[in-house]
LUMDREN-716313 format. One record per residue (C-alpha): x, y, z; residue in one letter. Coordinates in Angstrom, 2 decimals. Example, Ala and Ser with C-alpha at 12.3 -4.5 7.8 and 13.67 -1.06 7.14 Angstrom:
2
<<12.30 -4.50 7.80> a>
<<13.67 -1.06 7.14> s>
// end
This chain:
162
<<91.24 107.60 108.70> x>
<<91.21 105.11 111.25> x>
<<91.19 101.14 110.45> x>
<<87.71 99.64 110.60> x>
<<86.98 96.98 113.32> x>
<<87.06 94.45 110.16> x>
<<90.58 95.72 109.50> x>
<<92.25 95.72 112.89> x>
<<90.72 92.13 113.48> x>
<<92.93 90.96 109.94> x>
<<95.61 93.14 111.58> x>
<<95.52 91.25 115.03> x>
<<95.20 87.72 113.46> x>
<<97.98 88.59 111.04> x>
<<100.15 89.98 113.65> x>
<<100.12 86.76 115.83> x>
<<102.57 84.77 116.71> x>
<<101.97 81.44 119.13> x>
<<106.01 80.84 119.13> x>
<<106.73 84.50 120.32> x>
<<103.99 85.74 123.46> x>
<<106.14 88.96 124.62> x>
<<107.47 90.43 120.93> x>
<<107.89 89.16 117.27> x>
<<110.99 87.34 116.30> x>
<<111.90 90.72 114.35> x>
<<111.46 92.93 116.97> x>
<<114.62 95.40 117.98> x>
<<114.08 95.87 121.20> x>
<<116.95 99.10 121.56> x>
<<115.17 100.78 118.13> x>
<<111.59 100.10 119.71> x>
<<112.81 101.91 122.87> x>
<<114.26 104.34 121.04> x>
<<110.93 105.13 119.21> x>
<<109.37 105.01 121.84> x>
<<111.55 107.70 123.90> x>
<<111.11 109.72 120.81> x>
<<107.25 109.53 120.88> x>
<<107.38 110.72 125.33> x>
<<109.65 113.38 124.19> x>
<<107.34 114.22 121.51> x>
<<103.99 114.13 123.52> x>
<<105.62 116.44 126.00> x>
<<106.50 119.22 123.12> x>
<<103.35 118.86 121.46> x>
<<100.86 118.92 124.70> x>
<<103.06 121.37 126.62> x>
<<103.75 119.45 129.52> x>
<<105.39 116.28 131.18> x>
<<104.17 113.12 130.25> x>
<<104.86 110.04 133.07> x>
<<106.46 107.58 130.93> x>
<<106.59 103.81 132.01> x>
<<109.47 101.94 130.48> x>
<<109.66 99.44 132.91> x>
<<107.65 96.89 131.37> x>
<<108.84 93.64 131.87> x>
<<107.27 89.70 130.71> x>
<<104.57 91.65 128.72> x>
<<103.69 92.27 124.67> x>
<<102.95 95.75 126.44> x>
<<105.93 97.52 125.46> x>
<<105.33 100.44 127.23> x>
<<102.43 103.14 128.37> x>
<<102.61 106.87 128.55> x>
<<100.71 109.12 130.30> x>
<<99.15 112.82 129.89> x>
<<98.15 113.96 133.21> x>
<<94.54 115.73 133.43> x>
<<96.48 119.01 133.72> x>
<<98.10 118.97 130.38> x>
<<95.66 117.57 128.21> x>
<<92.83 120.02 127.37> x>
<<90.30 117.13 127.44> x>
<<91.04 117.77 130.92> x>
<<91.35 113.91 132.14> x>
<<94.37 111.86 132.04> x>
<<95.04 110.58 128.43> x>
<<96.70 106.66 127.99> x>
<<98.94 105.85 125.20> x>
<<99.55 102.26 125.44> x>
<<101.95 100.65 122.61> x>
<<102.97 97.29 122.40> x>
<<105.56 95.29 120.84> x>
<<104.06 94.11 117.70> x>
<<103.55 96.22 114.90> x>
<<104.07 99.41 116.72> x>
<<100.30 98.80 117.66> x>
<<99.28 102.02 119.42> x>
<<96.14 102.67 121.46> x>
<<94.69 106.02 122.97> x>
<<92.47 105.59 125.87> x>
<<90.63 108.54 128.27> x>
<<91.28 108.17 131.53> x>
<<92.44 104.69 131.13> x>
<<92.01 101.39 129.19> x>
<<88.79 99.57 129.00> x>
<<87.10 102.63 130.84> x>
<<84.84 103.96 127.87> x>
<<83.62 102.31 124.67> x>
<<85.70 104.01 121.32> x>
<<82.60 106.17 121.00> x>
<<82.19 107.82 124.76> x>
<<85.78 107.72 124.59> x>
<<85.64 110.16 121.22> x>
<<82.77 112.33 122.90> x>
<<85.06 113.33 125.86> x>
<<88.46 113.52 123.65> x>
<<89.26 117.08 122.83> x>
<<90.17 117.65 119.42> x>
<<92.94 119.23 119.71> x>
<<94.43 116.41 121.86> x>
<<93.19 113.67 119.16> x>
<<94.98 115.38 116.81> x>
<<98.08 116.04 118.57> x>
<<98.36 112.11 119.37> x>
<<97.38 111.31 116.37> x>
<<100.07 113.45 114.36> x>
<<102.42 112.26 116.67> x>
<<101.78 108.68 116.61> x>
<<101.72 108.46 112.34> x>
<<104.84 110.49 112.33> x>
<<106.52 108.11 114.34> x>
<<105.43 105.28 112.68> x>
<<103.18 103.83 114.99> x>
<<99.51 102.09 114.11> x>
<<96.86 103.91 116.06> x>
<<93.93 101.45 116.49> x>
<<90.50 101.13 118.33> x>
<<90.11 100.23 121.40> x>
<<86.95 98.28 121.46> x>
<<88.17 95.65 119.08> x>
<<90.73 94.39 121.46> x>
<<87.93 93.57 124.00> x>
<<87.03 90.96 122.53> x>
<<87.72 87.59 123.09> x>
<<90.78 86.59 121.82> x>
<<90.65 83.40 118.70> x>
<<94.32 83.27 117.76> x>
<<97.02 80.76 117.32> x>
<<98.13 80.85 121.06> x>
<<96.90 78.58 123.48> x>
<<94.75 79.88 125.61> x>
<<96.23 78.99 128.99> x>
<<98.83 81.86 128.42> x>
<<96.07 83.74 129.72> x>
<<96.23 82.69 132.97> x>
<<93.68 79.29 131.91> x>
<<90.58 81.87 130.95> x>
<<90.06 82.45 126.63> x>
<<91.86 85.90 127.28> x>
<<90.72 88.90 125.34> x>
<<92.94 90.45 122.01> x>
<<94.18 93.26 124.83> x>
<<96.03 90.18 126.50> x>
<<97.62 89.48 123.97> x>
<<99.15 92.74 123.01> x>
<<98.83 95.21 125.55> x>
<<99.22 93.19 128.92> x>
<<101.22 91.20 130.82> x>
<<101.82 87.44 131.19> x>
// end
């Protein structure tokens, strides 16, 4: 069962860190990538098809974003996995982030595909969580002119660049 909004808010708040903006001072950056190779190679079993895998994220708590074309997924539009640095936060997005709410998101998901990425992402040990919740304006410990001067949103702070 998914976290409740309630839930990934205590998650978010617990999970941040004003002294460390890109990854937590525990992070293991060769294990994360390793994980992470793990959970491309594991899409691309599991969905039947090549996923476009971008590793190449650089000055971001984005660690890295993987992508089911259209043509593989059977929801039959491009599926986002976005996972960032802390707490192997994962989000799945149709299409793309911040393009549907979590519930027109859900009507267009096939189930097969949810429960593919799902499976997937819990086997690997990542924490799939809502997307809405992260729209929101962010209230943490970091100053808010990391964000470029504006309040930022809780998808700045761990799924985006700086």
């Amino acid at each position: 069962m998914p976290p409740t909004p309630a839930e990934v808010r205590r998650l978010l708040h617990a999970l941040d860190d004003p002294d460390n903006l890109e990854f937590p001072a525990s992070h293991h950056h060769r294990r994360a990538r390793h994980a992470f190779g793990r959970l491309a190679q594991r899409l691309d079993a599991d969905l039947g098809g090549r996923c476009r895998v971008d590793r190449d994220v650089q000055d971001a708590s984005l660690h890295g974003r993987i992508e089911v074309p259209a043509s593989v997924a059977a929801t039959g539009r491009q599926l986002v996995i976005s996972v960032s640095n802390f707490g192997g936060l994962a989000v799945l997005s149709v299409d793309n982030p911040g393009v549907w709410t979590d519930a027109e998101a859900a009507a267009l998901l096939h189930p097969g595909d949810a429960r593919r990425v799902e499976a997937a992402l819990a086997d690997l040990g990542y924490t799939l969580i809502p997307e809405d919740p992260l729209w929101e304006r962010y209230d943490g410990s970091c100053d808010p002119r990391v964000f470029g001067g504006s309040a930022g949103t809780w998808w700045d702070r761990y799924f985006d660049y700086f």
